[in-house]
C-alpha positions in Angstrom: -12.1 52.5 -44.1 -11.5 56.0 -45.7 -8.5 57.8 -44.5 -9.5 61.3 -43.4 -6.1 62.5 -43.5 -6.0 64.2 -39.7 -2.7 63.4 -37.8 -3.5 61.0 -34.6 -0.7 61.6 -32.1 -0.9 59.4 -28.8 0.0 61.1 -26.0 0.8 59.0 -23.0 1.9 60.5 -19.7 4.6 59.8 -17.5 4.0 57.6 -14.7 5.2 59.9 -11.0 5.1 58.1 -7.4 4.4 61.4 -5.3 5.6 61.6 -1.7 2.8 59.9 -0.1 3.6 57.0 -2.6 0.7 57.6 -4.7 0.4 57.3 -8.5 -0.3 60.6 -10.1 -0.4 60.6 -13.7 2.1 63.8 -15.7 1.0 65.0 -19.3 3.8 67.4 -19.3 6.2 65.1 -19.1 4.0 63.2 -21.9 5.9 60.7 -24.2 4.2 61.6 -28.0 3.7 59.0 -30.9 2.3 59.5 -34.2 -0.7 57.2 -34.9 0.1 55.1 -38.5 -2.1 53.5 -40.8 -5.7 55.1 -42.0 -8.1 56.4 -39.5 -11.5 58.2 -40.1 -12.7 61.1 -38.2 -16.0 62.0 -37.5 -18.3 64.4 -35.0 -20.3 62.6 -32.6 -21.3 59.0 -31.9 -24.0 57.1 -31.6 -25.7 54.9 -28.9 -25.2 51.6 -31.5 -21.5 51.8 -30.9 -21.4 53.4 -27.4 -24.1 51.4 -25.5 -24.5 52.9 -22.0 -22.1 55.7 -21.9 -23.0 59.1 -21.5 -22.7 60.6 -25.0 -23.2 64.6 -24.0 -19.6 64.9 -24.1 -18.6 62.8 -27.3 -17.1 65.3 -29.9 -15.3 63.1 -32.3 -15.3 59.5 -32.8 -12.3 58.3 -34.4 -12.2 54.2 -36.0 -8.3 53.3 -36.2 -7.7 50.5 -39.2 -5.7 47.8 -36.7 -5.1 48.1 -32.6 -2.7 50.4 -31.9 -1.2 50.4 -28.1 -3.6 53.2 -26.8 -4.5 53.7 -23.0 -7.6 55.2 -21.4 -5.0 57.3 -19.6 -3.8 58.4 -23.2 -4.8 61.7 -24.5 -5.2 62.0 -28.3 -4.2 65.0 -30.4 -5.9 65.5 -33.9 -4.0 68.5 -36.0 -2.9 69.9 -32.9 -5.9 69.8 -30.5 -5.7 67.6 -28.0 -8.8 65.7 -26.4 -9.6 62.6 -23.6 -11.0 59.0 -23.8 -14.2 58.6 -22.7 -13.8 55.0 -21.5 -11.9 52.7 -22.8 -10.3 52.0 -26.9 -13.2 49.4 -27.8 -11.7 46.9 -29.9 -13.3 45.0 -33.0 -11.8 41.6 -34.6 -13.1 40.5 -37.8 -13.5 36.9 -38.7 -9.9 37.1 -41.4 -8.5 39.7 -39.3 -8.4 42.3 -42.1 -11.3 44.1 -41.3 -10.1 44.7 -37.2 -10.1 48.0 -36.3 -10.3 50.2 -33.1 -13.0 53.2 -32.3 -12.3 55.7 -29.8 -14.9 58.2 -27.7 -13.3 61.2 -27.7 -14.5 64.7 -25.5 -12.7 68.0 -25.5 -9.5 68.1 -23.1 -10.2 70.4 -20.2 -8.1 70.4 -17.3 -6.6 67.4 -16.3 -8.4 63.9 -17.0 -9.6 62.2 -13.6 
């Protein structure tokens, strides 16, 4: 895997119990971790890798040498602009475990994720 050389920052927000005891979920209160190890960026994605998912909204598909702890809740920030899951981190094992890595969906951020 060929490191592209963008900075991959997690961005996990804070868990809140509103008043009605309902979880609501708080990027500004966001805890933010740098992504290590190589990573490739690339536009797009394809249906081989996605399957069913809707891939109108796939702007960047990003494969992560590894599994680093990333949540469908996370939001991802590449040099500064930050964008949403769609679905979940799918994560590959190879048979030696050298070769496992993790590819993410990723759309534009707009608003607040659902």
């Amino acid at each position: 895997m060929i490191d592209t050389g963008e900075t991959l920052v997690r961005v996990r927000p804070a868990k809140i119990v509103n008043a009605r005891n309902d979880t609501e979920y708080d990027y500004d209160e966001a805890t933010r971790y740098t992504i290590p190890g190589r990573r490739f960026v690339e536009p797009g994605a394809s249906a081989d890798e996605f399957g069913d998912r809707d891939l109108t909204s796939i702007e960047l598909t990003v494969r992560i040498y590894g599994h680093p702890d990333i949540d469908r809740r996370d939001a991802i920030e590449i040099d500064g602009v930050r964008y949403r899951l769609e679905g979940k981190p799918l994560r590959h094992r190879s048979a030696s475990r050298r070769l496992d890595h993790t590819v993410l969906a990723l759309a534009r951020w707009e608003g607040s994720p659902s």
